[in-house]
N, C-alpha and C positions, 0 to 999 in steps of 0.2 A: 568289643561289646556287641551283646546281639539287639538288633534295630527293629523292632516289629513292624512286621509291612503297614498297619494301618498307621503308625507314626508317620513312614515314607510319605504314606497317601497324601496324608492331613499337610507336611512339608512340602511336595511338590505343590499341592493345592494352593499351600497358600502363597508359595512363590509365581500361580500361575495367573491368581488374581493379582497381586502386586503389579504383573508384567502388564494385563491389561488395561488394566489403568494409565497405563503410559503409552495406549493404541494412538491416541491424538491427543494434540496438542492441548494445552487448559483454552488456547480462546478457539478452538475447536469446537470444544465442551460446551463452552459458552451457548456457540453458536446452536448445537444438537439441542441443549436447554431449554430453550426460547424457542425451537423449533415444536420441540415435543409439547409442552405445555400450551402450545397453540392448538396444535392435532389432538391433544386431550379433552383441551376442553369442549372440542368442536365434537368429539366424541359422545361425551359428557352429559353435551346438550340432546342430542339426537337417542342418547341410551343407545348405542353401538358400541360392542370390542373395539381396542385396538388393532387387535391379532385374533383370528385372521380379518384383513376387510376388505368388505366388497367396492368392484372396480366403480359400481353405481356411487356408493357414497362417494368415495377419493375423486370420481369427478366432481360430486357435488362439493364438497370440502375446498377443490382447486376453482371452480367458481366463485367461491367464498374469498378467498385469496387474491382475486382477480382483482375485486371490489377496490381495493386498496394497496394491492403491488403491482411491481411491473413483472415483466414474465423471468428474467432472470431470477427474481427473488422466490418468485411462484415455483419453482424449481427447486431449488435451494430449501425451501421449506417440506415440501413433496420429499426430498432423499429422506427424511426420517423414517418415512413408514415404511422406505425399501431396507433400512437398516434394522430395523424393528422383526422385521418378517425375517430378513437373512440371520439375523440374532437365534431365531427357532425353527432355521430350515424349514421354512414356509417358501412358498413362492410370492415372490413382491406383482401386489394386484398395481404397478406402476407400467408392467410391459401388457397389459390389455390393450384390447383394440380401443373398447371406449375411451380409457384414458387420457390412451396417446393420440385419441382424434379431439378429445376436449382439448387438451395442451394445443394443441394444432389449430384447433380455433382459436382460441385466446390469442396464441402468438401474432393470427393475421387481423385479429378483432383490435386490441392494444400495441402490438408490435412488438418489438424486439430492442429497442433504441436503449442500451444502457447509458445509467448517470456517468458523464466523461467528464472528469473536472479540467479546466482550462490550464496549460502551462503557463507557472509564473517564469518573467524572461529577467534579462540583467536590466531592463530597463524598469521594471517594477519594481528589483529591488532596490535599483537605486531610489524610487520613488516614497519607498516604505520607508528606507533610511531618513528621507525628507522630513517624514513623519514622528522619528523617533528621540527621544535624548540619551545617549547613551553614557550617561552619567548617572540615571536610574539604575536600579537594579533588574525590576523588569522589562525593562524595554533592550537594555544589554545582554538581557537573557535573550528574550526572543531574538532580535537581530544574529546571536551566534546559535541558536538554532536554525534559523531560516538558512544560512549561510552553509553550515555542516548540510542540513538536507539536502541544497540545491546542487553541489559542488562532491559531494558524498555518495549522492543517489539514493539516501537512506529513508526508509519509515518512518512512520510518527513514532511507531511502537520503540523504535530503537531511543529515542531521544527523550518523548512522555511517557512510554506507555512498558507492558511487560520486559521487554528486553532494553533498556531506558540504560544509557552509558552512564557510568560514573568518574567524578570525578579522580578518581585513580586509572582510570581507563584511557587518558591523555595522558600523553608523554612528549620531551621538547627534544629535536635531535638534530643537531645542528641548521638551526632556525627554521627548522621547518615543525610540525605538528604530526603525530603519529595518535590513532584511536584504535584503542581493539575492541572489534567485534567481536564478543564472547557469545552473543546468541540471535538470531533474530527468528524472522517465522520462517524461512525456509532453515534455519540454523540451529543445529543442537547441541547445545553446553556439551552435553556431558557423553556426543561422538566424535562431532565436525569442530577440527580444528579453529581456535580464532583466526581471523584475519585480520589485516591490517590495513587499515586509512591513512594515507600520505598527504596532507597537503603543502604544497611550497608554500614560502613569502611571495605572495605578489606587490612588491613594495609599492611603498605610493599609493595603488590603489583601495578605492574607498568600497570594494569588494572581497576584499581581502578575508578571506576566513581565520587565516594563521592569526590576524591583529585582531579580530573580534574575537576567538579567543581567549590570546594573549590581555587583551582587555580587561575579559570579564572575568578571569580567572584571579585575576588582579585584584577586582574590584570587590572579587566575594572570597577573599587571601585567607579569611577566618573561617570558614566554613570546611567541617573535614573530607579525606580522602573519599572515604565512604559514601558519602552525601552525592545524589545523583548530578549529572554536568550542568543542567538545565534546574539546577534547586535554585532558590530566592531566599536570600535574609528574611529574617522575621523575628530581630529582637536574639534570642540567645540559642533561635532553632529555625528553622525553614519548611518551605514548604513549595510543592510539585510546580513548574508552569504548566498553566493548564493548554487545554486543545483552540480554545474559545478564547482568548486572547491572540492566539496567532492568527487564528483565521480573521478575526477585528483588524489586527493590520493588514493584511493583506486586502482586505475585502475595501477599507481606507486608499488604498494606492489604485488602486481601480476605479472605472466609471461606475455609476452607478446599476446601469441596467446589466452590466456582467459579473457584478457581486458575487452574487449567490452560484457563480460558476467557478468557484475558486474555494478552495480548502487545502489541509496540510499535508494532501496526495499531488498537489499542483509542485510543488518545491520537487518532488522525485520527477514527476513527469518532466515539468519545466528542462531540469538538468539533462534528463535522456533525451530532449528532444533538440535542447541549445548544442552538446554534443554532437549529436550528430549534424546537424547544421554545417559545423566548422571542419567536418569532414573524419572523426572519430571511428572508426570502423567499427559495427555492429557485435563482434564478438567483445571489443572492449567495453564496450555500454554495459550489454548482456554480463560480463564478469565483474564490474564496476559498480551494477548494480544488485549485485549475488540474485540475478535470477537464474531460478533452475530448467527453465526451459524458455520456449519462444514468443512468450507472453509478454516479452518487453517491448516487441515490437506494438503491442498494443497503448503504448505509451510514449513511444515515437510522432507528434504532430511534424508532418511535413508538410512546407507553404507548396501548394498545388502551382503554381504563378512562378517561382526562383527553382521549382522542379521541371517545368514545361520548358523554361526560359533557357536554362542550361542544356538540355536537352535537346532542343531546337538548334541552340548555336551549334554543337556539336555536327548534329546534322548536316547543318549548313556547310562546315566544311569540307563535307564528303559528298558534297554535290559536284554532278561533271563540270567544267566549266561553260557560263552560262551564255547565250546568242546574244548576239548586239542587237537587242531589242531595247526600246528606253524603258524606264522602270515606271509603273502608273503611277500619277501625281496621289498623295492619300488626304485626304478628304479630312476635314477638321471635321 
């Protein structure tokens, strides 16, 4: 049958918007969203284009921006207008001199110090446990969430949020607990193979993931396959744990004044840093915790003091042997 070329046309066309649609992720999306409608309105106000704009406004706009974020986010906000411009082969007014010397100010005006949330350690959660009834339902939730993140390496996203495991998504294999990962934010459904989460039984102990699990799975036995890991009873239907309860316990097992330095990014850091602690080699972190490049190391806290300490000893033994000199008395 013969195909008229402008059918072709209107076919590829519409397979080629289909495809870009799927250029970035939805909390990508999200993120450009929030971005643009900032830059718009600041547009809006002023009665300026978008496209093309001058490097005078974008400074004055990243000024505006200054007011109220730190400089990584100032950044972050700024790529829109460079994608905006690149979108109509324009030149992005983001490589000017002015721009890039306001950025430059700000950066040594406010600095550069991003928000680094604290590592929860095994002693917090035992202390969270302290905290909890795990005869509830939410607090059995939360508990085998905390556990899965810290011991897993995993997202919030993977357990609350877009890519959130489901109860079909555990499997029991000879006492031990297996999770597939079908998708996370570096992970795409529908190229990148699932992978797989092993946890042993660590019997006895009260850290145990495989038994908080095994628990809660128990405990919520009526709830279907389908129904996310991290769902709650509620009468003949369920409903999400939220983000804001976990962070409530956590924030509970801490002092006070380092509260607010703790959220449900601490359980990932926490575990990449306890890891490596116990001597974990950095490619198993890195693949343990499906990062795609060396950005894990950003979430590695190491004790400056048990790294000096060790390091020193080492030292020491590689010293010549020493003169019979008496060693100075040290001084309380």
């Amino acid at each position: 049958m013969y195909v008229l070329p402008g059918s072709v046309s209107a076919s590829l066309s519409s397979d080629l918007i289909a495809c870009l649609k799927h250029t970035y992720a939805e909390s990508t999306k999200a993120c450009y969203r929030t971005h643009l409608k900032s830059y718009s309105s600041f547009c809006t106000v002023l009665g300026i284009p978008l496209v093309p704009a001058e490097p005078h406004y974008v400074a004055l706009y990243s000024i505006l921006l200054a007011r109220t974020l730190k400089y990584g986010s100032i950044t972050q906000y700024l790529n829109i207008i460079s994608l905006l411009h690149k979108s109509l082969d324009v030149a992005s007014p983001l490589s000017s001199f002015l721009v890039q010397s306001t950025l430059r100010g700000i950066k040594n005006t406010i600095g550069h110090e991003p928000s680094v949330k604290l590592p929860v350690t095994p002693v917090i959660l035992s202390n969270m446990l302290n905290n909890l009834d795990l005869s509830n339902y939410e607090h059995s939730c939360i508990w085998t969430c905390s556990l899965v993140m810290f011991f897993g390496l995993l997202r919030k996203s993977n357990m609350i949020g877009k890519h959130k495991l489901l109860r079909s998504d555990v499997n029991f294999v000879n006492g031990a607990v297996h999770l597939v990962i079908r998708s996370s934010k570096t992970r795409n459904r529908n190229i990148d193979p699932p992978r797989i989460l092993a946890f042993p039984r660590m019997a006895g102990h009260e850290l145990c993931p495989v038994a908080a699990i095994l628990h809660y799975m128990y405990l919520t036995r009526h709830l279907p396959l389908t129904a996310p890991l991290c769902a709650i009873p509620r009468g003949n239907t369920y409903y999400q744990l939220s983000y804001s309860s976990i962070v409530k316990v956590i924030r509970d097992a801490v002092s006070n004044d380092q509260a607010l330095s703790y959220s449900t990014h601490s359980f990932r850091r926490g575990g990449a840093s306890w890891m490596h602690s116990i001597g974990m080699s950095c490619d198993s972190i890195r693949m343990l915790g499906d990062w795609k490049s060396n950005c894990y190391q950003r979430y590695i806290l190491i004790d400056s003091a048990i790294l000096s300490y060790g390091a020193i000893s080492r030292m020491q033994q590689a010293l010549p042997v020493p003169a019979t000199h008496p060693e100075p008395p040290i001084d309380g």
